[in-house]
C-alpha positions in Angstrom: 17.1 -7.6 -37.0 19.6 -7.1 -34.2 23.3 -5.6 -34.9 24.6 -9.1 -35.7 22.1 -9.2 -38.4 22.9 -6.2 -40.1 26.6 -6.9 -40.1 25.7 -10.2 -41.6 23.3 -8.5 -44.1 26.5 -6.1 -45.1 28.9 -9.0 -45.8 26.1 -10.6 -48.3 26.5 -7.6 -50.3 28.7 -6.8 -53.0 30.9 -3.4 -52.9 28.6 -2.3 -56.2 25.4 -2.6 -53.4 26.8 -1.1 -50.7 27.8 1.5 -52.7 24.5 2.0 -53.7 23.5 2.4 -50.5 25.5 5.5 -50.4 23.6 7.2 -52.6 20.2 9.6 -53.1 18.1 10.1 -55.6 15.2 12.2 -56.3 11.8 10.9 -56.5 11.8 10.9 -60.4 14.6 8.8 -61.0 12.3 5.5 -59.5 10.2 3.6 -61.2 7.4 3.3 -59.1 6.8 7.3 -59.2 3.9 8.7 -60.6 6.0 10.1 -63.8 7.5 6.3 -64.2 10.8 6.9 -63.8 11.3 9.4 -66.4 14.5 11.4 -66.2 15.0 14.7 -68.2 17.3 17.8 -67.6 20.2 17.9 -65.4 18.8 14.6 -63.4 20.1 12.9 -67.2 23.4 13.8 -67.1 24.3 11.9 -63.5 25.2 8.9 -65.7 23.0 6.9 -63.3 22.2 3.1 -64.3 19.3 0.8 -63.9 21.8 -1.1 -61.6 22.3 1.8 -59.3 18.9 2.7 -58.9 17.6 -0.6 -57.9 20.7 -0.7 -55.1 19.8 2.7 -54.0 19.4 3.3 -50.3 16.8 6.7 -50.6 14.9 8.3 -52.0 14.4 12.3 -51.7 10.8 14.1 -52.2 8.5 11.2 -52.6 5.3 12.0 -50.8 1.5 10.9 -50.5 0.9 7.2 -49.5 0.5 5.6 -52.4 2.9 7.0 -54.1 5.5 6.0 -51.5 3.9 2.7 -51.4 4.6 2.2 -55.4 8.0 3.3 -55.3 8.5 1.1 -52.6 7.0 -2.0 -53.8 8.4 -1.5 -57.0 12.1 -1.0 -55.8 11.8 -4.2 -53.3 10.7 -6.2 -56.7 13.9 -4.8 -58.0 16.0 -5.4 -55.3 18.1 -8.7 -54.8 18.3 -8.4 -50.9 15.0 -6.7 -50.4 16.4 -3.7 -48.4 13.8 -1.0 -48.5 14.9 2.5 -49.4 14.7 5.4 -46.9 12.1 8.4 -47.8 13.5 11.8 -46.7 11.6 15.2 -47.3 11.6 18.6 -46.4 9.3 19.2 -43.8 10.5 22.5 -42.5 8.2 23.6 -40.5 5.0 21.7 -41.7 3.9 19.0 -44.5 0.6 20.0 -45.7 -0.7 22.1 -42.6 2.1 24.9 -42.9 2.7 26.8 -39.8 4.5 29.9 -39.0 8.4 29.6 -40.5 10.7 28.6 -38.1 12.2 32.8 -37.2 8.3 33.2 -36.7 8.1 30.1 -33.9 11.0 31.8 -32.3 9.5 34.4 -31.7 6.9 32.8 -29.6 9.3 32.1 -26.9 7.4 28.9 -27.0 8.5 25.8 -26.8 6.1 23.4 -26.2 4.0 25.2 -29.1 7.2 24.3 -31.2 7.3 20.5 -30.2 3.8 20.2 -30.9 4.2 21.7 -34.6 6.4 19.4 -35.3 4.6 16.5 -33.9 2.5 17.5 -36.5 4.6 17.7 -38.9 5.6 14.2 -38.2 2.5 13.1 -38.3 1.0 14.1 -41.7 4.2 13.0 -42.9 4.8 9.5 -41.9 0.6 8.5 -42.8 2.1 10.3 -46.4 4.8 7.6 -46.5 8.2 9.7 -45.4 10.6 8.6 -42.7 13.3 11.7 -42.1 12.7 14.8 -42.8 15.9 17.1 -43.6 15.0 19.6 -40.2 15.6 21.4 -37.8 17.7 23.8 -39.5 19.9 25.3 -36.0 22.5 27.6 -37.7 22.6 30.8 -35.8 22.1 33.9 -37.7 23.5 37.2 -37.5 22.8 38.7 -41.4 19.4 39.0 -42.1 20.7 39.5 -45.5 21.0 35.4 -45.9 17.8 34.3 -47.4 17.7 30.8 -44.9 17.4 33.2 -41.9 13.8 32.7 -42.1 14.4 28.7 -41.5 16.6 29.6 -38.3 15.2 30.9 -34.6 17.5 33.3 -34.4 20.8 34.7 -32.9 21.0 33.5 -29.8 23.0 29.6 -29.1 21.1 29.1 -25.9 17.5 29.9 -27.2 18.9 27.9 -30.2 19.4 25.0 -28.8 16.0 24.9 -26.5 14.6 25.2 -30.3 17.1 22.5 -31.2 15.5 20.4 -28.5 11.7 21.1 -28.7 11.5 19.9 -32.7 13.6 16.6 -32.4 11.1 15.8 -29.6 8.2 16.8 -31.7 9.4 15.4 -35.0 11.1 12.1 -33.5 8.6 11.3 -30.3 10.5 9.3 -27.8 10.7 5.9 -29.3 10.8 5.5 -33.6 10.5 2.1 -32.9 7.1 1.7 -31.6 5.7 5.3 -32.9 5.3 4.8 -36.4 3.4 8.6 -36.9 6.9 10.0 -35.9 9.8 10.6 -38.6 13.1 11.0 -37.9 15.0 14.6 -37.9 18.0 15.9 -39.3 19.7 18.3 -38.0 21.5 21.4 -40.5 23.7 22.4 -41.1 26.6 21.5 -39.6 28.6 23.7 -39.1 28.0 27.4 -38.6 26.3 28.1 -42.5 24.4 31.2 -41.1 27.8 33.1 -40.8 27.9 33.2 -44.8 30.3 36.0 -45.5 28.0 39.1 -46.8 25.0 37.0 -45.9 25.3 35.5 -49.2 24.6 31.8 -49.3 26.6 29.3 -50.1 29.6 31.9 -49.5 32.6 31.3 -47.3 32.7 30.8 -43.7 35.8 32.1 -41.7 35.6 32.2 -37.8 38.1 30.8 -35.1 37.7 27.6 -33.6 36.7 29.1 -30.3 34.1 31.6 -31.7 32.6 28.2 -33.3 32.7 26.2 -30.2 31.2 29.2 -28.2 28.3 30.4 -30.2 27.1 27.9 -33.3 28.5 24.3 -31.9 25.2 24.6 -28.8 22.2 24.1 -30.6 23.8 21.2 -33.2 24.9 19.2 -29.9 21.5 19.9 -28.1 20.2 18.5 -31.2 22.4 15.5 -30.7 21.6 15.4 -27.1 17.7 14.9 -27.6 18.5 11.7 -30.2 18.8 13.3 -33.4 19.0 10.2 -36.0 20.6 12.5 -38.8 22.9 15.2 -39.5 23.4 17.5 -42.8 26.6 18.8 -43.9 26.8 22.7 -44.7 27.7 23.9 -47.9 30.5 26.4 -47.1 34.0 26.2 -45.7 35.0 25.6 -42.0 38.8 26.1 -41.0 39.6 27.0 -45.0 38.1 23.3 -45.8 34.4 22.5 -47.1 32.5 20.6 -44.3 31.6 18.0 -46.5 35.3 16.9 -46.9 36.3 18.3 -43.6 37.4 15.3 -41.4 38.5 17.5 -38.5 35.0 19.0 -38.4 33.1 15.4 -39.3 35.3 12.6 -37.6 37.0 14.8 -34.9 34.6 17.1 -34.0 31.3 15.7 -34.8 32.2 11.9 -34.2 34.5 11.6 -31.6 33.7 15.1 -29.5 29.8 15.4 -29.6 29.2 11.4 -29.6 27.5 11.5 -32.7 26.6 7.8 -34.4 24.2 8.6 -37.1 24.1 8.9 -40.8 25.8 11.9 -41.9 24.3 13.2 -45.4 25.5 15.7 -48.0 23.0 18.8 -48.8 22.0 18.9 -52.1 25.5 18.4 -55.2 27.5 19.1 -51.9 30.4 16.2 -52.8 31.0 17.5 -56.3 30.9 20.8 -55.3 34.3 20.5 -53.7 35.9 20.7 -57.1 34.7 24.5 -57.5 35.3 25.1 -54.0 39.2 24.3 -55.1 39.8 21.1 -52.7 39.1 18.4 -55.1 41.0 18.1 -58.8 37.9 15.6 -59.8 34.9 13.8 -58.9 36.8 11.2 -57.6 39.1 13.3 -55.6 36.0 15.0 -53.9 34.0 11.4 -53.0 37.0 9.9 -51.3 37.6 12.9 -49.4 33.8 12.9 -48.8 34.0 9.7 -47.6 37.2 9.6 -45.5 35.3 12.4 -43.7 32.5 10.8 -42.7 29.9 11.4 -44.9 27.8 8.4 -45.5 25.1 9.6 -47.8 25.7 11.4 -50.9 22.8 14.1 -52.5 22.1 14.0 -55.6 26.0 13.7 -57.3 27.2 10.6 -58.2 30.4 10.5 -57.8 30.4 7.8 -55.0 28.6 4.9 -57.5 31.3 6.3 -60.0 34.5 6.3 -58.0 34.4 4.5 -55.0 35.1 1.0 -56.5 37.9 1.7 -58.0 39.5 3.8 -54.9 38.7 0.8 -53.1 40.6 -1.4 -56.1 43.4 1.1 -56.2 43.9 0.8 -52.2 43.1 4.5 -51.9 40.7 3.7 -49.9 39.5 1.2 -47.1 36.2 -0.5 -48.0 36.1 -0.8 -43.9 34.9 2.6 -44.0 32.0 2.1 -46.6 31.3 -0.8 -44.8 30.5 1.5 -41.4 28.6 4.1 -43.5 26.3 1.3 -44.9 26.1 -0.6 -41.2 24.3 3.1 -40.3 22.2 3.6 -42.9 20.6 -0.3 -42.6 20.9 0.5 -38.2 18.3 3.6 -39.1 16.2 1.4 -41.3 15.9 -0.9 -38.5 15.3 1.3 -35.8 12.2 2.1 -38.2 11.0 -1.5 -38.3 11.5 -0.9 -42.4 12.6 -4.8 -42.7 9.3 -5.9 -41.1 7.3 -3.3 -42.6 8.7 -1.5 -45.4 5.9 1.1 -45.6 5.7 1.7 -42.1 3.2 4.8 -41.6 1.9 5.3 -44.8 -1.9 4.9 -44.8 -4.0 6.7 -47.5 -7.3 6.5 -45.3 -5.3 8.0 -42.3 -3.8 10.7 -44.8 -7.0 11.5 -46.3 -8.3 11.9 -42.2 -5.4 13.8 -40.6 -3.3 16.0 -43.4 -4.8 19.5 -43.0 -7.4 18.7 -40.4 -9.4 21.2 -38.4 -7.5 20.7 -34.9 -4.0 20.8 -37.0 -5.3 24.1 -38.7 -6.3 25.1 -35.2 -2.9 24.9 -33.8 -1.3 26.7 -36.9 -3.5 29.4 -36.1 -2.5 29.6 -32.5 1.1 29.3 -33.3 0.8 31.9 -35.7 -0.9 34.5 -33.4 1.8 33.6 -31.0 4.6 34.5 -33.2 3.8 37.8 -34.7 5.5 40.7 -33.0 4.2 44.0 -32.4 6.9 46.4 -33.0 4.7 49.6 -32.5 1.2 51.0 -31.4 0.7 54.7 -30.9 -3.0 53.9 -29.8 -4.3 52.4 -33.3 -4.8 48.9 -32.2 -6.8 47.4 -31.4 -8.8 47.8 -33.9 -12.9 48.0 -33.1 -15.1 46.1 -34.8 -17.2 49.5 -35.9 -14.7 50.7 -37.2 -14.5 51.0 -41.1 -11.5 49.9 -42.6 -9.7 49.9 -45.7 -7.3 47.2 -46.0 -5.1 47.6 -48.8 -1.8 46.2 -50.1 0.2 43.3 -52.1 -1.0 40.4 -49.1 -4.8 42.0 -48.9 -5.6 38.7 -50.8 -2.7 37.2 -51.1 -1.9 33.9 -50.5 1.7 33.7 -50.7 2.1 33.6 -46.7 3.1 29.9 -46.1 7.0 30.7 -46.7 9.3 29.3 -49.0 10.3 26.4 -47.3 6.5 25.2 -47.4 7.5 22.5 -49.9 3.3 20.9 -50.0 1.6 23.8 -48.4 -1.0 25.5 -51.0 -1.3 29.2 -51.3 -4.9 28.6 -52.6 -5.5 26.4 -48.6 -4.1 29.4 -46.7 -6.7 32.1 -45.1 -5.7 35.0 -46.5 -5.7 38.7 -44.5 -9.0 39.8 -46.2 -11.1 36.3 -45.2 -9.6 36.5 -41.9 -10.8 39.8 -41.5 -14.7 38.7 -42.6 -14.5 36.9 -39.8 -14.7 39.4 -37.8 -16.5 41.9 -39.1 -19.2 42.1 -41.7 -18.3 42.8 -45.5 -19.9 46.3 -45.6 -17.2 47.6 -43.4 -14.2 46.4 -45.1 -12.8 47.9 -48.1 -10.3 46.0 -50.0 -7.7 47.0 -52.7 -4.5 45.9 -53.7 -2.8 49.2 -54.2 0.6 48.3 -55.6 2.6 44.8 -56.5 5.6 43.4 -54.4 7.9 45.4 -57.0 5.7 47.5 -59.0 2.8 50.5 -58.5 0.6 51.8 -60.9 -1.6 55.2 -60.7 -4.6 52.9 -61.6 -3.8 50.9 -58.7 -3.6 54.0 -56.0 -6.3 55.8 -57.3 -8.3 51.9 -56.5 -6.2 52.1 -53.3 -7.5 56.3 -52.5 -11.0 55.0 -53.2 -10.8 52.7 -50.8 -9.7 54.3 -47.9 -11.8 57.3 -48.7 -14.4 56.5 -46.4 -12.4 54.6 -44.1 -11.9 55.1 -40.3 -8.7 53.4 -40.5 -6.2 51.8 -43.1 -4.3 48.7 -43.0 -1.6 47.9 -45.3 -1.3 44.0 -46.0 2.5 44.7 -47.1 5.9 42.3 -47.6 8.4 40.1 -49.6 7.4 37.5 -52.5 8.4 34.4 -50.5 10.9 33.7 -53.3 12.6 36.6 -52.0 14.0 34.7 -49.3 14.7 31.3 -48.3 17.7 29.3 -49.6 19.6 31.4 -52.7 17.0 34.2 -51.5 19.5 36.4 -50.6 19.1 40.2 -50.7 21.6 43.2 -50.7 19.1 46.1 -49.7 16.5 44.6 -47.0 14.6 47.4 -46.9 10.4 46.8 -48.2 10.6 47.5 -51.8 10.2 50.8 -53.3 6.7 50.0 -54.5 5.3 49.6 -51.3 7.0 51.9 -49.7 5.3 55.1 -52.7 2.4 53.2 -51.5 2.5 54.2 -47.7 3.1 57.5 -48.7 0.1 57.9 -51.1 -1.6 56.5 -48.0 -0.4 58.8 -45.7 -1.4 62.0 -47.4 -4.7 61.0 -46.3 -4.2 61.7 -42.3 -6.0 58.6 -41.3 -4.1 56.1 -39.0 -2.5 53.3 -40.8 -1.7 50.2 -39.6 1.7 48.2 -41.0 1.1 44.3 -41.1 4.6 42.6 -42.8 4.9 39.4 -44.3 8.7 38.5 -44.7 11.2 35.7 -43.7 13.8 38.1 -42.1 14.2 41.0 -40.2 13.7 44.3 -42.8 15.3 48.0 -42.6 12.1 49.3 -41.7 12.7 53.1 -42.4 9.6 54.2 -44.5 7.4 51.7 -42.2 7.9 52.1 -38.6 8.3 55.6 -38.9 5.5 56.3 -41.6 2.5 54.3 -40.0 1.2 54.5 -36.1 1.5 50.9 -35.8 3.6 47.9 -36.8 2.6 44.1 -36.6 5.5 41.5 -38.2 3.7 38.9 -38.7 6.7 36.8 -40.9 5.1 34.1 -43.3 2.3 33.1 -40.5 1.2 29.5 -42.2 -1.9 28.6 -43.4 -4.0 29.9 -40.9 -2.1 33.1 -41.6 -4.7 35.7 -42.4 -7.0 34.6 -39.2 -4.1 34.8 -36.4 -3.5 38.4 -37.7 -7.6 38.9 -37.8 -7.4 37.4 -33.9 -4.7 39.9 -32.8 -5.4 43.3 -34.7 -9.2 43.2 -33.6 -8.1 42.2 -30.0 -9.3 38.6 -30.0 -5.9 37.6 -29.0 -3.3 40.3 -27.8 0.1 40.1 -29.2 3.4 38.3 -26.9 5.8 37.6 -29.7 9.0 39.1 -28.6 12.1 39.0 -31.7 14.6 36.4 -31.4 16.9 38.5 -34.1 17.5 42.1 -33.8 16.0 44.3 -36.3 18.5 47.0 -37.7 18.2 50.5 -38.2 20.7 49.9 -41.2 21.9 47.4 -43.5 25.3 49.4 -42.8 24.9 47.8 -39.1 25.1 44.2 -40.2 26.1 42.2 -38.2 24.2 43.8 -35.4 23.3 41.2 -32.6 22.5 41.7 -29.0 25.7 39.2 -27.2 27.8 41.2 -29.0 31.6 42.3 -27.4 32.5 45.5 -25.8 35.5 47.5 -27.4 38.3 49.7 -25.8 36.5 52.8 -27.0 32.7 51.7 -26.3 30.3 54.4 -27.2 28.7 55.9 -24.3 31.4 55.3 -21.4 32.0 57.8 -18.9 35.7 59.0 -20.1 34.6 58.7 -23.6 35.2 61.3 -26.2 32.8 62.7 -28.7 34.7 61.1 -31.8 37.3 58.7 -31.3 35.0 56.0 -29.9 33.6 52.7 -31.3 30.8 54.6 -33.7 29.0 55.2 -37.0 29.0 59.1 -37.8 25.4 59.0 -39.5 23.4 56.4 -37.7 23.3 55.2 -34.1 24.9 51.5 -33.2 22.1 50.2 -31.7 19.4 48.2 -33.7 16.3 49.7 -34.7 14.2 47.1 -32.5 16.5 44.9 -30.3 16.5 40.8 -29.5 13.9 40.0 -27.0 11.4 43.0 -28.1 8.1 43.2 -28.9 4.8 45.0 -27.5 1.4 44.5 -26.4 -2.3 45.9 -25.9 -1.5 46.1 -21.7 1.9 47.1 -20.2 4.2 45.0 -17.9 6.2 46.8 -14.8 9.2 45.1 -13.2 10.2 45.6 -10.0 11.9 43.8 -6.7 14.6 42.3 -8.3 16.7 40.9 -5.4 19.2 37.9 -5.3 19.3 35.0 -2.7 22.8 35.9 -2.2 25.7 38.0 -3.4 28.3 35.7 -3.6 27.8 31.7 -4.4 31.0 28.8 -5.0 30.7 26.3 -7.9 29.1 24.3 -5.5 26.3 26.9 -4.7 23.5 28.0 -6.6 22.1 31.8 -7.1 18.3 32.5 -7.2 17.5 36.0 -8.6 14.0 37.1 -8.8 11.4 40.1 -9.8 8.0 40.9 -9.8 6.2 41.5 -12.4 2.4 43.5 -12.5 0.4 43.6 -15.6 -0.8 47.2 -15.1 -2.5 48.0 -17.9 -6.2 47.1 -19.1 -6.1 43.3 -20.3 -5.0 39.9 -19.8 -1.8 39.5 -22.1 1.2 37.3 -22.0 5.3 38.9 -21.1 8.4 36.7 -21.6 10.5 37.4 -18.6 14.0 37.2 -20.2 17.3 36.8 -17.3 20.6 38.0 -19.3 24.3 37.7 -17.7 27.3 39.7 -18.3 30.7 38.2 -16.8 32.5 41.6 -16.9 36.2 40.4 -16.4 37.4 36.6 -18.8 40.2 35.6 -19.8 39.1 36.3 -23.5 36.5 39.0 -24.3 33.3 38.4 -22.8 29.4 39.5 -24.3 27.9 42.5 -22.9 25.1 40.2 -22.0 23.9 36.4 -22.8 20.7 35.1 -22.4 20.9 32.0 -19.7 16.9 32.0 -19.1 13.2 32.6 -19.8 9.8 32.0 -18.7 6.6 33.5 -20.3 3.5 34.1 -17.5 0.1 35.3 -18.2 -0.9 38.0 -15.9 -4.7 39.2 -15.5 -5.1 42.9 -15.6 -3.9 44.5 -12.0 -2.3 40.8 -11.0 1.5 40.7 -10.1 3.8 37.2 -10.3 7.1 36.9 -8.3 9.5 35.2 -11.5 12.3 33.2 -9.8 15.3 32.1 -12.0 18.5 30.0 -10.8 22.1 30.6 -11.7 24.7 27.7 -11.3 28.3 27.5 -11.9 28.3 25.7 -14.8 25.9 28.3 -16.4 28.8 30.8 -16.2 31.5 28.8 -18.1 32.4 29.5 -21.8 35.3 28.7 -24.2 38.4 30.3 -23.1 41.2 30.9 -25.3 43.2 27.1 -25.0 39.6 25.8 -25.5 38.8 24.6 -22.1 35.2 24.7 -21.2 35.2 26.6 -17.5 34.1 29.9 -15.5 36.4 32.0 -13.7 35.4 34.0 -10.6 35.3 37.5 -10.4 32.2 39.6 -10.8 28.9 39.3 -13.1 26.2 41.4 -13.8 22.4 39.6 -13.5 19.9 41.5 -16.0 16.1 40.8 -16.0 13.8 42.4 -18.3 11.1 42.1 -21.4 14.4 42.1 -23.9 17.8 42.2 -24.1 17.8 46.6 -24.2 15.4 47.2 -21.2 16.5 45.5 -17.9 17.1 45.7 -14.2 20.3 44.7 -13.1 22.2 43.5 -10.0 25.9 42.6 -9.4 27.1 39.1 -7.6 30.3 37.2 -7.2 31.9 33.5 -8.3 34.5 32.7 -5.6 36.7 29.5 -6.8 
C-alpha cells in the first residue's frame, strides 16, 4: 500500500476514526486480552467507549503470540476499515532474556555487544507479537539521584549517541520491511529529561538553548540519523513550556531542524498533565496544544477522542493537522507490512524456541561480565578456587538483579550470586548467609552472617539497592548503600579477613563505608539474568574485568552535579596563582569525584607511552593523527579502553576542560604492546557558540589519551583558519 493508498485510506475515514487513531490504550482495555477486556481502577474513569476502542490505533503492553494474535483478530472483526493496531512495549534492555541495564552496557565501552542485545531484544519480541518498543532511552545524565539514570549510558553526548546508534541498529535491523524479527525503536525522551532539577523525576528542566543544542540534542539526532521510526516526548518543561505542548521544541526543532518524519508519542498521561504543569486551563486546552505541537499519539489520556472534534467544529483547529498525524501512523503500519499481515512476527512455536534460549542467555552473560567495573583491588581478587569463602549479604541469593525496567524478565530465571558461585567451586567451600535486608539488620542475622565467615579464607558481600529503588519515580535523596548494609560491613570487618564488595544498583552510589571499608570493589549494576555467573566468571578470574564507568561516581551527594566535561572557573582550584581560600572549592570534601568517567581496573596493568602527533598544526582541510602505545605489563591477558579527550583552551563561549571525541578497546596478551592511532578533523572541534552557529575557531587545543577522563598524557596542537 504505496503513499497514494494511504492518503486514500485517510479520506475514507471519518474525523471520529482518525481520531481514534490518535490514541493508546493499554492491553486491558481490548477485548481480545486474556482478562476480556475488563476495565477497573483508574483505566474506568477515561470515559473510553466501545466506539473508541474499536478505532484505536495501539495498543500498549500486549505480549506473547497468542495473545497478540487475539487482540488482533478480535479488534480487525471490530474494525470497519480493517486497520490493524500497532503493539508497543517496553523492551528496555531485554524482553524475556534480560541483560545488563542500559548504565551497565555503557560501561562496556562496547558497542557492537550493545547492537547485538538489542537484536535480541527485537527478536524475542517480534515472535511475542510486538512491533515498537518504547527504547533507547538517550537522556544524558548528570544526577545519579534521578532514578531513570540506570536506563541512560551515561554523561557523555558523544559516547551517547554511539549508544544512540548501536540499539536502533540492533532493535530496527536495516530494513523493517523485509525483517520481520526486528521491531521498531523509539527514541526518549525528547528533550533533555535527565537534567530533572534535584534529580527528581518528572521535575522541571531549565537550561539555555545553547547548553541544549551542545550536550543533550547529539545522541536524540544520532538516533534520528540511524532511522529511528519513533520519538517520545519528555515529561518536564523545555524553554518554561512542557515538551509535549512545546511546538518550538516539536515542530521547529525536532521537525524542521533534525529532519524528523515519524510518529511522535506522549509518555505515559503526558497530554493531561499540562493542566498541573499550569499551561493548559482543561483537557481540551492541553490536546489541541498537544496536537498543534506535533504530537501524534496520545498515552493513556483521552483527551484527544474527547476534544478534538469539537476544536475541529469550532475552527480551533485544522483537521489538516490530524490528517498528517494519522498519514504517519498508517505510513509505520505499512513500513511493517501490518496491512498484508497483521500479525507479522508473532509465532508461538518460534517463541516457545527462541525467548530465553541458551545462546541468548550466553550473550547476557558476556555482556554482563563486560559491564561490571572494578573500582578497587588491593590484591584480593582474584579469588582461588581453594579458597574458602563466605559469601554473605541481601543479593547472596537474591534474585532481584534483572533491574526495574525488566518489564518480562523473572527474578526466579536469573542465576543468582550463590549458583554462579557453585559453578565454580564445590559446595563444601562456600558458605552462604544473608546477613542483613536491603533496609533492615537483625542480631540473629549477623550472628548467621559471623558463623559463616568464621572459617572462611575470604568474605564477599553480595550487597545493593531493591530495584524499586531506582528506575522511573525511583528517585533517592541520600545515595549512599543503606544503613543496614553498611552495620553489616562493619560486623564483617571486625573479623580481619579480606572482604570483597560486589554492588547491585542502577546508579552511581556515595560509596563511603564501601570502598574504603572492604579491599576490593566490583559494581556489577543490575547484571541481567545471567547476573550471578558473569560476577562468578570475573571474581574467580575466568574472565578479568574491562568495564570502565560512563558516569562519575561522587565522593558526595553535596558534589552533584559532578561530571567529567565540566567548565573551568576564574578561580579554578589548583592553578598556579591560586590562593588557599578564595578559589572555586568545597571546604570539607575535595571537588573531584570519588571514581571519575572513564575508570575502572583490572587483574593486569596497562602503561602508556609514545604519544606523538602527525603534526602540530592542521587547517580545516587537514586531518591530525595522534597516537600511543600501549603494553599490557602485568601477568594476564585483559582488555583497556583507550579513551582520546580534547580540550579547546580559548572559545568564544566557555569551553570543557576536556570532551571525549574517541575510543577503541584492544586486547593485549601479557608483555604485548599495540600502537593506538586516533584522527582529529576540523569538524570534530566545532561546538555551539553563543549566536548558535555550529563552528570551530582556531587557536590552540590540548589532545589527552589515557584509561579515563583523570589519568592522561597530553600534547598541544594548533587550528589555523
Amino acid at each position: 500500500m504505496k503513499e497514494q493508498k494511504l492518503t486514500s485510506l485517510v479520506n475514507e475515514m471519518t474525523l471520529d476514526e482518525k481520531i481514534a487513531q490518535l490514541t493508546q490504550l493499554a492491553t486491558p482495555f481490548f477485548k481480545g486480552a486474556s482478562d476480556g477486556g475488563q476495565i477497573t481502577g483508574p483505566m474506568a474513569d477515561m470515559g473510553i467507549t466501545d466506539e473508541m476502542i474499536e478505532n484505536a490505533g495501539s495498543v500498549l503492553g500486549a505480549s506473547g503470540a497468542k495473545e497478540v494474535k487475539n487482540i488482533q483478530r478480535k479488534h480487525l472483526e471490530d474494525n470497519r476499515l480493517g486497520i490493524p493496531l500497532l503493539v508497543m512495549s517496553d523492551i528496555v534492555h531485554g524482553y524475556k532474556t534480560i541483560f545488563p541495564v542500559p548504565l551497565g552496557i555503557g560501561c562496556s565501552w562496547d558497542l557492537e555487544l550493545a547492537e547485538k542485545s538489542a537484536e535480541i531484544a527485537a527478536k524475542e519480541a517480534s515472535a511475542s507479537g510486538v512491533h515498537v518498543t518504547f527504547a533507547p532511552m538517550v537522556d544524558l545524565v548528570r544526577d545519579p539521584r534521578w532514578g531513570r539514570v540506570m536506563e541512560s549510558t551515561g554523561e557523555d553526548p558523544y559516547l551517547n549517541s554511539e549508544y544512540a546508534r548501536a540499539f536502533v541498529r540492533g532493535f530496527q535491523g536495516n530494513d523493517l520491511t523485509t525483517e520481520k524479527d526486528r521491531v521498531a525503536a523509539c527514541v526518549k525522551h525528547f528533550a533533555a529529561y535527565g537534567a530533572a532539577e534535584g534529580g527528581r523525576d518528572y521535575n522541571t528542566v531549565d537550561m539555555s538553548e545553547r547548553e541544549l543544542r551542545e550536550n543533550y540534542l547529539p545522541a536524540y539526532q544520532a538516533a534520528l540519523d540511524e532511522g529511528c521510526e519513533m520519538v517520545m516526548t519528555a515529561f518536564n518543561t523545555v524553554f518554561g513550556i512542557p515538551a509535549t505542548g512545546n511546538k518550538k521544541l516539536m515542530r521547529s526543532i525536532l521537525r524542521e531542524e533534525m529532519g524528523f518524519d515519524g510518529i511522535l508519542i506522549s509518555d505515559w498521561g503526558a497530554v493531561k498533565e499540562m493542566i498541573p504543569h499550569g499551561v493548559a486551563e482543561d483537557e481540551k486546552e492541553a490536546a489541541l496544544k498537544a496536537l498543534t505541537a506535533g504530537v501524534d499519539i496520545e498515552m493513556m489520556t483521552s483527551t484527544y477522542v474527547k476534544y478534538l472534534k469539537a476544536l475541529v467544529e469550532e475552527g480551533q483547529l485544522d483537521e489538516s493537522l490530524i490528517d498528517e498525524a494519522v498519514q504517519r501512523i498508517l505510513t509505520l503500519k505499512e513500513k511493517l507490512g501490518l496491512f498484508e499481515n497483521p500479525y507479522r512476527g508473532a509465532d508461538e512455536e518460534l517463541e516457545n524456541e527462541i525467548v530465553m534460549s541458551a545462546a541468548h542467555r550466553e550473550a547476557s552473560r558476556e555482556l554482563a561480565a563486560k559491564s561490571a567495573v572494578l573500582l578497587k583491588n588491593e590484591g584480593v581478587l582474584p579469588l582461588k578456587k581453594d579458597q574458602k569463602v563466605a559469601l554473605i549479604g541481601p543479593f547472596a541469593e537474591n534474585g532481584d538483579i534483572l533491574g526495574p525496567w525488566s518489564w518480562l524478565g523473572s527474578k526466579e530465571d536469573a542465576v543468582t550470586v550463590k549458583e554462579g558461585f557453585l559453578q565454580k567451586i564445590d559446595p563444601s567451600q562456600l558458605a552462604v548467609a544473608k546477613g542483613s535486608d536491603i533496609e533492615t539488620i537483625t542480631e540473629e542475622q549477623i550472628k548467621e552472617a559471623l558463623e559463616a565467615a568464621n572459617d572462611a579464607d575470604v568474605i564477599v558481600l553480595a550487597l545493593g539497592e531493591d530495584s524499586d529503588m531506582s528506575g522511573e519515580a525511583g528517585c533517592r535523596a541520600d545515595i549512599k548503600l543503606l544503613g543496614a548494609q553498611l552495620e553489616l560491613i562493619q560486623r564483617m570487618k571486625e573479623l580481619g579477613k579480606p572482604m570483597v564488595s560486589v554492588l547491585f544498583n542502577g546508579r552511581p552510589l556515595d560509596l563511603h563505608g564501601v570502598w574504603d571499608q572492604t579491599d576490593a570493589v566490583l559494581e556489577a549494576w543490575y547484571p541481567g539474568t545471567e547476573g550471578g555467573a558473569a560476577i562468578a566468571d570475573l571474581l574467580f578470574g575466568d574472565r578479568n574485568p574491562s568495564g570502565r564507568l560512563t558516569m562519575s561516581f561522587p565522593y558526595s551527594a553535596g558534589q552533584i552535579p559532578v561530571y567529567y566535561n565540566h567548565f573551568n572557573t576564574g578561580r579554578p582550584k589548583g592553578a598556579p596563582d591560586a590562593q588557599e581560600r578564595y578559589v572555586s572549592q568545597y571546604l570539607d570534601i575535595p571537588n573531584s569525584p570519588l571514581f571519575p568517567f572513564g575508570f575502572g581496573l583490572s587483574y593486569t596493568e596497562f602503561t602508556y607511552g609514545g604519544m606523538k602527533l602527525s603534526r602540530e598544526k592542521m587547517t580545516c582541510e587537514d586531518s591530525l593523527e595522534i597516537s600511543v602505545t600501549v603494553t599490557n605489563s602485568g601477568s594476564v591477558s585483559g582488555e583497556e579502553v583507550v579513551q582520546l579527550y580534547v580540550r579547546d583552551v580559548s572559545g568564544e563561549v566557555v569551553r570543557p576542560l576536556k570532551e571525549l571525541k574517541d575510543f577503541e578497546k584492544i586486547k593485549l596478551e601479557p608483555g604485548e604492546s599495540k600502537e593506538v592511532s586516533f584522527i582529529i578533523r576540523e569538524e570534530q572541534l566545532r561546538y555551539h557558540h553563543s549566536d548558535l552557529t555550529f563552528t570551530s575557531d582556531p587557536g590552540t587545543f590540548i589532545a589527552y589519551i589515557g584509561g579515563n577522563s583523570r589519568d592522561a598524557m597530553e600534547k598541544s596542537f594548533t587550528l589555523l583558519k
